[in-house]
C-alpha positions as CSV (number, residue, x, y, z in Angstrom):
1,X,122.1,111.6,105.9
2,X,121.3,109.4,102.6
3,X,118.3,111.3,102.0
4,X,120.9,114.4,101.9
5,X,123.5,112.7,99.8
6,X,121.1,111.6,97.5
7,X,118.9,115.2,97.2
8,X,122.4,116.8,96.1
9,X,124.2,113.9,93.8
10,X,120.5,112.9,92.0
11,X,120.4,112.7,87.8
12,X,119.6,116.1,87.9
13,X,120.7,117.7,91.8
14,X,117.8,119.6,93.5
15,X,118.7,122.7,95.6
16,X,115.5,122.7,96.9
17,X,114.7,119.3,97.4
18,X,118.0,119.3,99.9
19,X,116.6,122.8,101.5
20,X,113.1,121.1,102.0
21,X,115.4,118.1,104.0
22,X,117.3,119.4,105.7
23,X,114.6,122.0,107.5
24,X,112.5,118.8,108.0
25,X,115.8,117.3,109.4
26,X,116.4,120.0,111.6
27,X,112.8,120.2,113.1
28,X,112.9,116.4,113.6
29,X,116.5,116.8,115.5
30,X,115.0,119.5,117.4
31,X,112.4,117.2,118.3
32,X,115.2,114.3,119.8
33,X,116.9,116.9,122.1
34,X,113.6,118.0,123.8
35,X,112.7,114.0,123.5
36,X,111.3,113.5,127.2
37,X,109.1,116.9,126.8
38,X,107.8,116.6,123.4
39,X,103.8,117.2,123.1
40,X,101.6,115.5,120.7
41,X,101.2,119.3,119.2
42,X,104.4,119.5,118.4
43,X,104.9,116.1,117.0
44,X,101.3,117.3,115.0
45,X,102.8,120.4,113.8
46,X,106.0,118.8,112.8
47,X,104.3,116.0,110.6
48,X,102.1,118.3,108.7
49,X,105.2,120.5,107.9
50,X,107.2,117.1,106.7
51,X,104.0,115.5,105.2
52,X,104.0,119.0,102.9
53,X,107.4,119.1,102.9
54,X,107.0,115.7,101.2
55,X,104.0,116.6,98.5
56,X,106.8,119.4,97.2
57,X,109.5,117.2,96.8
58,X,107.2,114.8,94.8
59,X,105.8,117.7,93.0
60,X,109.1,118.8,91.6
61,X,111.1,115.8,91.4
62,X,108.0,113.6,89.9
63,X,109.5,110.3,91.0
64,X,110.5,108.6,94.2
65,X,114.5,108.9,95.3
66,X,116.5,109.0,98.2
67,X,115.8,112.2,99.2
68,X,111.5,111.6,98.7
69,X,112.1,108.0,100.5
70,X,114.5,109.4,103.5
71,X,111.7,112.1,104.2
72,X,109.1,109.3,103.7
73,X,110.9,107.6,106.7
74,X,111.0,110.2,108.9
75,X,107.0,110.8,108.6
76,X,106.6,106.8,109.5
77,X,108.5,107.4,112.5
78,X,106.5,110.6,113.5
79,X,103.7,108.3,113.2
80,X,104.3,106.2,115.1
81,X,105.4,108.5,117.7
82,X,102.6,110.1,117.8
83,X,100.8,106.5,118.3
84,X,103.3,106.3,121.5
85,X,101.9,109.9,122.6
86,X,98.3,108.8,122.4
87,X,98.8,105.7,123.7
88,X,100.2,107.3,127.7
C-alpha cells in the first residue's frame, strides 16, 4: 500500500509506475490465496515479471522511491520464498 501511495503522490505522479505495482501486487496476492499450492514455477515466473517490472520503474523514474523500494521488497520476499521452496 505505500509503494501505491507513493507511485501516485511522487514529485512528478507516474501512471505507469502505479499500473506496473499494482499488476505485480495482484500477481503476488494471487500468489498468498493459493499459498499452500504454490510451485517453484510459479513463484519463478512471478519474480521475473516483478524483477522486470522493477527495471521499468527504474528506467522511467531514474531514482529510487517508494514505489521502486515497495516493489524492491516484494522481490526479497519472493526470494526468499523461493529459498523455502527449494529447501522441502
Amino acid at each position: 500500500m505505500a509503494g501505491m501511495r507513493a507511485a501516485s503522490r511522487g514529485t512528478v505522479p507516474s501512471p505507469k509506475a502505479e499500473a506496473l505495482l499494482r499488476a505485480c501486487l495482484d500477481l503476488v496476492e494471487h500468489l498468498v490465496r493459493q499459498s499452500l499450492d504454490v510451485t517453484s514455477a510459479e513463484v519463478e515466473t512471478t519474480l521475473g515479471v516483478l524483477e522486470q517490472a522493477y527495471g521499468e520503474m527504474e528506467a522511467e523514474v531514474g531514482t529510487t522511491n517508494g514505489a521502486t523500494v515497495a516493489l524492491k521488497n516484494a522481490i526479497g520476499r519472493l526470494k526468499a520464498l523461493r529459498l523455502e521452496l527449494t529447501a522441502k
